[in-house]
N, CA, C and O atoms as a CHARMM CRD file, in Angstrom:
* protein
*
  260
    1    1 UNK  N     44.08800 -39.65900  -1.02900 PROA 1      0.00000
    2    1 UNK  CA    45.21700 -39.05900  -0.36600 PROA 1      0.00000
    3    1 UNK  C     45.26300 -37.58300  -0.73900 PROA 1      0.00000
    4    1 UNK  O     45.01600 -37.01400  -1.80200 PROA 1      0.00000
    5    2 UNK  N     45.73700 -37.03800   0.70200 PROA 2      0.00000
    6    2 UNK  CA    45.91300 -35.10400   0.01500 PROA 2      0.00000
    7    2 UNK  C     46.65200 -34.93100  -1.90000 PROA 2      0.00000
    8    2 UNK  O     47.76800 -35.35700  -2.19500 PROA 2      0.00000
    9    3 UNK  N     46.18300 -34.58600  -2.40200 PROA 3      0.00000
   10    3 UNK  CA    46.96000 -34.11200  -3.87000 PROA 3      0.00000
   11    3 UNK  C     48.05300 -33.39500  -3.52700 PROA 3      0.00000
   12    3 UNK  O     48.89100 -33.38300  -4.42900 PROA 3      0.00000
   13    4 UNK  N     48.38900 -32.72400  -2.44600 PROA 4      0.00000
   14    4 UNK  CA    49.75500 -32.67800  -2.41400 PROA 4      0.00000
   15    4 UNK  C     50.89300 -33.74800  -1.96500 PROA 4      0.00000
   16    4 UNK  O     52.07200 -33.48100  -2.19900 PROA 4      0.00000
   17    5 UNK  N     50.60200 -34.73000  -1.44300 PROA 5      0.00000
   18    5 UNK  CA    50.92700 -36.23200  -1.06200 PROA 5      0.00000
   19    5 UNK  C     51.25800 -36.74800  -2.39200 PROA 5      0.00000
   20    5 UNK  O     52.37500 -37.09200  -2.77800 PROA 5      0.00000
   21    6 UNK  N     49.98000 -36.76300  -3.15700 PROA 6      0.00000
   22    6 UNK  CA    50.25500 -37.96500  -4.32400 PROA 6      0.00000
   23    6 UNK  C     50.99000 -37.21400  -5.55600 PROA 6      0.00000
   24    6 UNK  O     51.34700 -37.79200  -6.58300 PROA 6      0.00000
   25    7 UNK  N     51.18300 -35.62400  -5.25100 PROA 7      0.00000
   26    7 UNK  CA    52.10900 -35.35200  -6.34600 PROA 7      0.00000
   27    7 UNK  C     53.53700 -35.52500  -5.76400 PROA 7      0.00000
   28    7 UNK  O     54.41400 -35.13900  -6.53600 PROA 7      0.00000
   29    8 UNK  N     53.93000 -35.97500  -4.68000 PROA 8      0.00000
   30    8 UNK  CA    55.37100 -35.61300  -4.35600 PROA 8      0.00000
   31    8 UNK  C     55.93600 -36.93500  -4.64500 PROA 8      0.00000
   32    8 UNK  O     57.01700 -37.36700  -4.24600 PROA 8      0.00000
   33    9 UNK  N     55.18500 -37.44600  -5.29100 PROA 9      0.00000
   34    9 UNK  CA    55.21700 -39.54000  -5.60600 PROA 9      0.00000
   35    9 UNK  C     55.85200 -38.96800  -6.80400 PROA 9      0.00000
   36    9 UNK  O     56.88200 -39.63100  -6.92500 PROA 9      0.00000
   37   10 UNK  N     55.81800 -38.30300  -7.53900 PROA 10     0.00000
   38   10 UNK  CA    56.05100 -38.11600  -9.30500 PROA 10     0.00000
   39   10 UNK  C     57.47900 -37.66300  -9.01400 PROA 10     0.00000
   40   10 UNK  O     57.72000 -36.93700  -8.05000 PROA 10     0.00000
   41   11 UNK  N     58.70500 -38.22100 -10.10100 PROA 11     0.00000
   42   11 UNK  CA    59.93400 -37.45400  -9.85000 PROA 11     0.00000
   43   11 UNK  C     60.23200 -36.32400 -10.04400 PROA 11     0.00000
   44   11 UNK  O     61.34700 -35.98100  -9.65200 PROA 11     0.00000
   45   12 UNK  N     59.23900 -35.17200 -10.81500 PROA 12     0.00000
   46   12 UNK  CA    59.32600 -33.79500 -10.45200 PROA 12     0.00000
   47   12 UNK  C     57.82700 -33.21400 -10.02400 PROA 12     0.00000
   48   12 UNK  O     56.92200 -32.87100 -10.78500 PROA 12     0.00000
   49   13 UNK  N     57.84500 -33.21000  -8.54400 PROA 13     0.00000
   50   13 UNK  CA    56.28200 -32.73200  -8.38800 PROA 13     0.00000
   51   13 UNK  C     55.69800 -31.49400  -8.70600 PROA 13     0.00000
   52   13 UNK  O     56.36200 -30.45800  -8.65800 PROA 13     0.00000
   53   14 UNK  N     54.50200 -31.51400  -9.02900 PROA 14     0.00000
   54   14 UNK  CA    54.30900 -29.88900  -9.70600 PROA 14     0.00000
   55   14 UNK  C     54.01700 -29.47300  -7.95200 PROA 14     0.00000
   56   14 UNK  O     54.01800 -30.15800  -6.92900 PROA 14     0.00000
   57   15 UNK  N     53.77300 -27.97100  -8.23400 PROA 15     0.00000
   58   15 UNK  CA    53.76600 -27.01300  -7.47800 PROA 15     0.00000
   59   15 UNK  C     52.08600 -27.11600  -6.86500 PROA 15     0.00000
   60   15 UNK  O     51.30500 -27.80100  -7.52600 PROA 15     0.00000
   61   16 UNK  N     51.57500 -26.41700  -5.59500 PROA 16     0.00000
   62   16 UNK  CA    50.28800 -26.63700  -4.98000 PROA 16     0.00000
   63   16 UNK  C     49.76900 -26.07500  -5.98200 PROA 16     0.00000
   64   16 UNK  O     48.70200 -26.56000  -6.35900 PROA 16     0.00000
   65   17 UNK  N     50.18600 -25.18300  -6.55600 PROA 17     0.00000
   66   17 UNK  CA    49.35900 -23.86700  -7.21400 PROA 17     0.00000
   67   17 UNK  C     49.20100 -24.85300  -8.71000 PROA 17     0.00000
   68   17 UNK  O     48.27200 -24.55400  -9.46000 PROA 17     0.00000
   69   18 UNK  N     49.90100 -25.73100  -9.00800 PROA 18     0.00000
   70   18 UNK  CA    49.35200 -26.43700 -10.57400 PROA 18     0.00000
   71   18 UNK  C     48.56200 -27.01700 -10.19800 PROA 18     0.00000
   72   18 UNK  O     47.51300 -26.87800 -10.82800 PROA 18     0.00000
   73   19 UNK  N     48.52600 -27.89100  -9.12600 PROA 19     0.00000
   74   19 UNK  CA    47.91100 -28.74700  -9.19200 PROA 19     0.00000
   75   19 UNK  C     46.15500 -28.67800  -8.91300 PROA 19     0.00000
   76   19 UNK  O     45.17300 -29.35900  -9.21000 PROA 19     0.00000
   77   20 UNK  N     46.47200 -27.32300  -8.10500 PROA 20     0.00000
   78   20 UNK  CA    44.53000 -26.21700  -8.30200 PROA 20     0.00000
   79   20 UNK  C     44.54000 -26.47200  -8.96600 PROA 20     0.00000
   80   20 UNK  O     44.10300 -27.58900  -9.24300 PROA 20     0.00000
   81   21 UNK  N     45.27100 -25.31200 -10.19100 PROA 21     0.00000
   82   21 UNK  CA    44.96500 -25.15100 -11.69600 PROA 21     0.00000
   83   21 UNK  C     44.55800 -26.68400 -12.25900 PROA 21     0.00000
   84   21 UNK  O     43.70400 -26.91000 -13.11600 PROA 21     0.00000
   85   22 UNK  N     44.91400 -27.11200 -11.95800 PROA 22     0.00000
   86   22 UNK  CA    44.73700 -28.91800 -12.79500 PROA 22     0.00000
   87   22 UNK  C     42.81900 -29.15500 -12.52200 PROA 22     0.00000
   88   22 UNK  O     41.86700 -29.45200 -13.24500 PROA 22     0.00000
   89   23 UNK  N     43.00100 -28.85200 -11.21100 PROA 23     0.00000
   90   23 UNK  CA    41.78300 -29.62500 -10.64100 PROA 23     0.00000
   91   23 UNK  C     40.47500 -28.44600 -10.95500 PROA 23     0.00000
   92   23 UNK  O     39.33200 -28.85900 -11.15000 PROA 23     0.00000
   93   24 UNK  N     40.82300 -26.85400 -10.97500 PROA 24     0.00000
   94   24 UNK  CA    39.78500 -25.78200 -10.78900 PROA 24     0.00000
   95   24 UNK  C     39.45200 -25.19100 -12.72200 PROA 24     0.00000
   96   24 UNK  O     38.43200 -24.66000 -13.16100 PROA 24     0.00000
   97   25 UNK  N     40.81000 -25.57500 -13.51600 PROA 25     0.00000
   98   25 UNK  CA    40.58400 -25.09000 -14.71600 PROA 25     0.00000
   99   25 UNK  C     40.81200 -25.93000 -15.73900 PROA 25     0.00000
  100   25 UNK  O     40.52000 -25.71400 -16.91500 PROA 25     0.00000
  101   26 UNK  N     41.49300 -27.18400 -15.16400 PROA 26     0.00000
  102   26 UNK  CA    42.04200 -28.22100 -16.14600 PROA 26     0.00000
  103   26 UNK  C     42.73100 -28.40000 -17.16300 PROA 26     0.00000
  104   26 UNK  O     42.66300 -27.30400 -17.71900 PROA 26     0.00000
  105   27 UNK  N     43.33200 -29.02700 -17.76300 PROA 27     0.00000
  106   27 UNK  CA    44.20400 -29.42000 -18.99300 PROA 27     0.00000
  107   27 UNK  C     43.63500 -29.30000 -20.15300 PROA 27     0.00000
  108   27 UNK  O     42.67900 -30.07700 -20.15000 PROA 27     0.00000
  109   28 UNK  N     43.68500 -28.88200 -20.90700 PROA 28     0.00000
  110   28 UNK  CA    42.92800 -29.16900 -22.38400 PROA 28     0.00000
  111   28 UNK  C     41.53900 -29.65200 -22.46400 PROA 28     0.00000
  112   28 UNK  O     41.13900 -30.45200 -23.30900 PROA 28     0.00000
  113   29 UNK  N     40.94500 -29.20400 -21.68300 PROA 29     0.00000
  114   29 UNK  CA    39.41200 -29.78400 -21.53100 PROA 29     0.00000
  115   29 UNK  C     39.32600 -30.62800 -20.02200 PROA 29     0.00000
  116   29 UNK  O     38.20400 -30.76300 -19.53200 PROA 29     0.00000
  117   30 UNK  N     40.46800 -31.16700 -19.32600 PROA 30     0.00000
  118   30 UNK  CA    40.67300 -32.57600 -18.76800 PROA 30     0.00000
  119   30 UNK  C     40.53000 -31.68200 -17.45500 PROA 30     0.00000
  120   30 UNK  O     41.45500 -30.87200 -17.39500 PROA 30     0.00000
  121   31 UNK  N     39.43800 -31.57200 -16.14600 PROA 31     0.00000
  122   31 UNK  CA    39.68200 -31.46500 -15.41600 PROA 31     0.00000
  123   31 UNK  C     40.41400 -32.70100 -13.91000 PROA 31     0.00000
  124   31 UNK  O     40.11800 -33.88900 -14.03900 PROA 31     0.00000
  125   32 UNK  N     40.99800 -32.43200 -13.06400 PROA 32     0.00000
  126   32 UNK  CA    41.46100 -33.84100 -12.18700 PROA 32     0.00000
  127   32 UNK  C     40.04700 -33.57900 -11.20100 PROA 32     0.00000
  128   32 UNK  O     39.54000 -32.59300 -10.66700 PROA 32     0.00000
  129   33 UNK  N     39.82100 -34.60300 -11.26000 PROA 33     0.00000
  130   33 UNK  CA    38.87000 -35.02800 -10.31900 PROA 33     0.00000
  131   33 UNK  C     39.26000 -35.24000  -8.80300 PROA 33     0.00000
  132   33 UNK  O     39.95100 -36.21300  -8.50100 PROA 33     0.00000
  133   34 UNK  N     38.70900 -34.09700  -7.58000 PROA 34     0.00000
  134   34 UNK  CA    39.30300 -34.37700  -6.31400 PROA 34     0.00000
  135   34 UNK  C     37.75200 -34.43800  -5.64600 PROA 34     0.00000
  136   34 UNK  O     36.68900 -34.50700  -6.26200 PROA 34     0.00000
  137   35 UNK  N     37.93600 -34.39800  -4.41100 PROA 35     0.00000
  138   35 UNK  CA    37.14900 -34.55800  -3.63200 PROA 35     0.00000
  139   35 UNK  C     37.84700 -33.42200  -2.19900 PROA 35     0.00000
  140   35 UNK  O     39.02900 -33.34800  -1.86300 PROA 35     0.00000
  141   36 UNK  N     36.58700 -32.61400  -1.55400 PROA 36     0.00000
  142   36 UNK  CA    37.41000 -31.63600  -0.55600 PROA 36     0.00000
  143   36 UNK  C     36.73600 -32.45500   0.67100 PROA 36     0.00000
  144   36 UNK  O     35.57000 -32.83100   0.55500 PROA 36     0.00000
  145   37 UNK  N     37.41300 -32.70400   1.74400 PROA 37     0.00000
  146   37 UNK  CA    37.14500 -33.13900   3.22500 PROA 37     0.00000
  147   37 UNK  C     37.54000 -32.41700   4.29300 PROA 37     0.00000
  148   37 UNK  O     38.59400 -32.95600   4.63100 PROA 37     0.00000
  149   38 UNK  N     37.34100 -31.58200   4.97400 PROA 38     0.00000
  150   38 UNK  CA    37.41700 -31.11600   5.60600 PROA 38     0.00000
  151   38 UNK  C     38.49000 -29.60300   5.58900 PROA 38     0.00000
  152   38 UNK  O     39.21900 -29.12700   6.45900 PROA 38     0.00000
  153   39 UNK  N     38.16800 -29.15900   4.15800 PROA 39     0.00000
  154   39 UNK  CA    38.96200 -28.27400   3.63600 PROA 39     0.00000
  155   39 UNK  C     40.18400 -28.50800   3.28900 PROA 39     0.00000
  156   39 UNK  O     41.03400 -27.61800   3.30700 PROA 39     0.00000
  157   40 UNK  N     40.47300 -29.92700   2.87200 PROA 40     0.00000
  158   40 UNK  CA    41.53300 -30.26100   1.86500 PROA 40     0.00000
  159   40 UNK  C     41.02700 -30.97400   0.95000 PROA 40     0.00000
  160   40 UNK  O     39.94300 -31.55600   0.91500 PROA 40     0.00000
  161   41 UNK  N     41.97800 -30.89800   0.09300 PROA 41     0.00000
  162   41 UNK  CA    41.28400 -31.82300  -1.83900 PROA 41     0.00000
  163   41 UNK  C     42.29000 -32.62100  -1.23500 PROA 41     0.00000
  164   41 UNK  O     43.28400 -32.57600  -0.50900 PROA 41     0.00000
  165   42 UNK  N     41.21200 -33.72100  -2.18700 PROA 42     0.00000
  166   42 UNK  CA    41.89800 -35.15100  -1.98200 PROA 42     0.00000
  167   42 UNK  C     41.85600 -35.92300  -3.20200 PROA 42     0.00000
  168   42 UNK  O     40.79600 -35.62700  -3.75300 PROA 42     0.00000
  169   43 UNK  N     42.46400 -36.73400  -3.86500 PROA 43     0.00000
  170   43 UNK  CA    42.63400 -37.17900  -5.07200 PROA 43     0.00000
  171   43 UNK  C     43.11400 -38.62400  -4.98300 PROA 43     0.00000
  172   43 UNK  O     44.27700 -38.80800  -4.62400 PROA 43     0.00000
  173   44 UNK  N     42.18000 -39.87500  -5.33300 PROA 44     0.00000
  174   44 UNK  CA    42.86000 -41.05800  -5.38600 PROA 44     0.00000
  175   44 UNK  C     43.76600 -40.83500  -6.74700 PROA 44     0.00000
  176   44 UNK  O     43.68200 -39.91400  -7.55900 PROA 44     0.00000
  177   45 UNK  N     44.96300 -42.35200  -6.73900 PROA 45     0.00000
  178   45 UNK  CA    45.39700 -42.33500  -7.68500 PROA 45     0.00000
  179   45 UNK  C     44.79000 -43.01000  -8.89500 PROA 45     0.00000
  180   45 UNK  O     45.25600 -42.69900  -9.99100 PROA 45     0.00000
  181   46 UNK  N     43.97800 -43.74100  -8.84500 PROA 46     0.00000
  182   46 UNK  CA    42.95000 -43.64600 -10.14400 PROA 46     0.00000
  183   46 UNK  C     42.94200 -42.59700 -10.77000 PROA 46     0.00000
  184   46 UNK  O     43.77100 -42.45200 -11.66700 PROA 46     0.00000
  185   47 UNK  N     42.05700 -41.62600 -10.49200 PROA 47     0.00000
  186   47 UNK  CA    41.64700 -40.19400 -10.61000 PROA 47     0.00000
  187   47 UNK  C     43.15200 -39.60700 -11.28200 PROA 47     0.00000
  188   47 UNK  O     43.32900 -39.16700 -12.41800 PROA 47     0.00000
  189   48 UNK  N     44.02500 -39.74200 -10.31100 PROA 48     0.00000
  190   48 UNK  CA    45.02000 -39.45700 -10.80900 PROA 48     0.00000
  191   48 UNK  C     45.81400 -39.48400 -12.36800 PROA 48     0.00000
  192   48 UNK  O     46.32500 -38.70700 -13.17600 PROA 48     0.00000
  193   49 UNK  N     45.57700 -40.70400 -12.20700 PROA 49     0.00000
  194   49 UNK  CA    46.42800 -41.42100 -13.80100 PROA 49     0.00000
  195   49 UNK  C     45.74000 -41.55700 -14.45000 PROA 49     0.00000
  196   49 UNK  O     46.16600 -41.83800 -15.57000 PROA 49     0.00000
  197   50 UNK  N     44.10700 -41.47000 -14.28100 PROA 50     0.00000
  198   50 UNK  CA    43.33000 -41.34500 -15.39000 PROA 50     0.00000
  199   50 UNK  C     43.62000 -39.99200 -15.99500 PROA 50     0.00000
  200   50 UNK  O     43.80900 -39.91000 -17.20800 PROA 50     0.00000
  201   51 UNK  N     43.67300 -38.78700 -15.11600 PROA 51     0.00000
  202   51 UNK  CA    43.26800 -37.63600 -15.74400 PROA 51     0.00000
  203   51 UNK  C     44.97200 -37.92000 -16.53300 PROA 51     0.00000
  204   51 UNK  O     44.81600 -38.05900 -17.74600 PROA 51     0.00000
  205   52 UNK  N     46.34000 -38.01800 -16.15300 PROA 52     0.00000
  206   52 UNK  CA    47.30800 -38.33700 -17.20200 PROA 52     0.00000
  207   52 UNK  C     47.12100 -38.92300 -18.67100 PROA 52     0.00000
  208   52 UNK  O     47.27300 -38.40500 -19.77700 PROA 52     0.00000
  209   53 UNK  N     46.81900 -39.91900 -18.35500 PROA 53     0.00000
  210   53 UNK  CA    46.29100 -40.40600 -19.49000 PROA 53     0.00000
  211   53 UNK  C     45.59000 -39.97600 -20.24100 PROA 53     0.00000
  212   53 UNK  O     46.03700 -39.80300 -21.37400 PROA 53     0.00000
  213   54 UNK  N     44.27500 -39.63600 -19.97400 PROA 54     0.00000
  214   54 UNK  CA    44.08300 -38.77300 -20.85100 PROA 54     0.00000
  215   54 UNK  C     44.44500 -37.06000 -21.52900 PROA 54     0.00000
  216   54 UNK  O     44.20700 -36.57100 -22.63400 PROA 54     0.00000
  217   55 UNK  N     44.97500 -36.61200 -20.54400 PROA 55     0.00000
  218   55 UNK  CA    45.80700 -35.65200 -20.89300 PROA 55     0.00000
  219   55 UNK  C     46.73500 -35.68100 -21.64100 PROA 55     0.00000
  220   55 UNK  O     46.82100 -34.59600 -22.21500 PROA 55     0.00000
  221   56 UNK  N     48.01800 -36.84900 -22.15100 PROA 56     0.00000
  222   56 UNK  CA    48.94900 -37.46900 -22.35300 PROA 56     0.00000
  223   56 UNK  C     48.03500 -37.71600 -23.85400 PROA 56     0.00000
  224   56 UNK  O     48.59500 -37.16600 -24.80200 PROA 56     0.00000
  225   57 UNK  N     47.24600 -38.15900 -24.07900 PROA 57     0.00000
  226   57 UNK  CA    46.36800 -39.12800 -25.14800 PROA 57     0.00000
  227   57 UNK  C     45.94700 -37.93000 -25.95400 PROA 57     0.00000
  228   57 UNK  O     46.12600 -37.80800 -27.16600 PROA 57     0.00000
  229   58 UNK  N     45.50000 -37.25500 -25.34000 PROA 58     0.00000
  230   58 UNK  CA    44.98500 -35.25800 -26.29300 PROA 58     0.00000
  231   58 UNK  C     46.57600 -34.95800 -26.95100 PROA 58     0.00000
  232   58 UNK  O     47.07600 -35.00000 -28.07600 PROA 58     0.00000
  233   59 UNK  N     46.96900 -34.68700 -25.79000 PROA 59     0.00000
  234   59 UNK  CA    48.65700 -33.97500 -26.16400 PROA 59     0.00000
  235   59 UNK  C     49.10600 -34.39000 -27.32100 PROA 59     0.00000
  236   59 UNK  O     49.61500 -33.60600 -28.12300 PROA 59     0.00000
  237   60 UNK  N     48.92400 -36.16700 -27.64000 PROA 60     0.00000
  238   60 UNK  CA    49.78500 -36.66100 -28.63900 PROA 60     0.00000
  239   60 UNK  C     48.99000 -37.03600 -29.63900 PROA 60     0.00000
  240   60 UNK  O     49.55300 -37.65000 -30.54500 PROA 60     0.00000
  241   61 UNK  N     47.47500 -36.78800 -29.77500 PROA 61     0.00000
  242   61 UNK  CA    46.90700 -37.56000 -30.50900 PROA 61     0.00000
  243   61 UNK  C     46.93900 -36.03500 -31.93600 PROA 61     0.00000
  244   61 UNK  O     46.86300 -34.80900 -31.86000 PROA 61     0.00000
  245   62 UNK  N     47.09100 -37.04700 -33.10000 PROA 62     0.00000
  246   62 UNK  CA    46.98300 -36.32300 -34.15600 PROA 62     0.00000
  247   62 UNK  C     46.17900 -35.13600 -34.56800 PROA 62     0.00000
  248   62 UNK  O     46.59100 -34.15400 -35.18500 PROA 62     0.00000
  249   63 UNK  N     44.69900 -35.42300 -34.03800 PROA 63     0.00000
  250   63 UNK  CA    44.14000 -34.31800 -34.27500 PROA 63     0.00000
  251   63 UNK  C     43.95300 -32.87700 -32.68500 PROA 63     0.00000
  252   63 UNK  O     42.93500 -32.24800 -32.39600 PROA 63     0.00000
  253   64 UNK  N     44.94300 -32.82800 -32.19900 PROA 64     0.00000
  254   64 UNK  CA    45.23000 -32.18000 -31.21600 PROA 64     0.00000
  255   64 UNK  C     44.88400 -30.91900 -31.68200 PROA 64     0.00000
  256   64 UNK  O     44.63100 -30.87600 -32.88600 PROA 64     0.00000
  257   65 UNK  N     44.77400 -29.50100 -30.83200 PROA 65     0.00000
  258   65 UNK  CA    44.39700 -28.70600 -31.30600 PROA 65     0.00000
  259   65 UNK  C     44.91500 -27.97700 -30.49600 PROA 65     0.00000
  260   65 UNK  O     44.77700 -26.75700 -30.58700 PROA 65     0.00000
């Protein structure tokens, strides 16, 4: 589904412009994995909640940096 679709699912959706940043420079190492089709990114929610999770899992894990 468009990544702007599957962020407006979340109760505060980030902005188009994070969600580049998410996918072009990534989180703490964690880039989101999309796919472009016909000049839109597209992002299952797998992809999705994986990259959370592990983003979420860095954030809190003890040896965070």
């Amino acid at each position: 589904m468009p990544i702007t679709k599957l962020a407006k699912q979340l109760p505060v959706p980030p902005s188009s412009a994070t969600l580049w940043r998410w996918h072009a420079h990534g989180v703490q190492g964690v880039r989101l994995e999309t796919v472009r089709i016909g000049g839109r990114r597209y992002c299952s929610p797998r992809a999705f909640n994986e990259f959370v999770r592990v983003v979420t899992a860095r954030a809190t894990s003890p040896h965070a940096s």
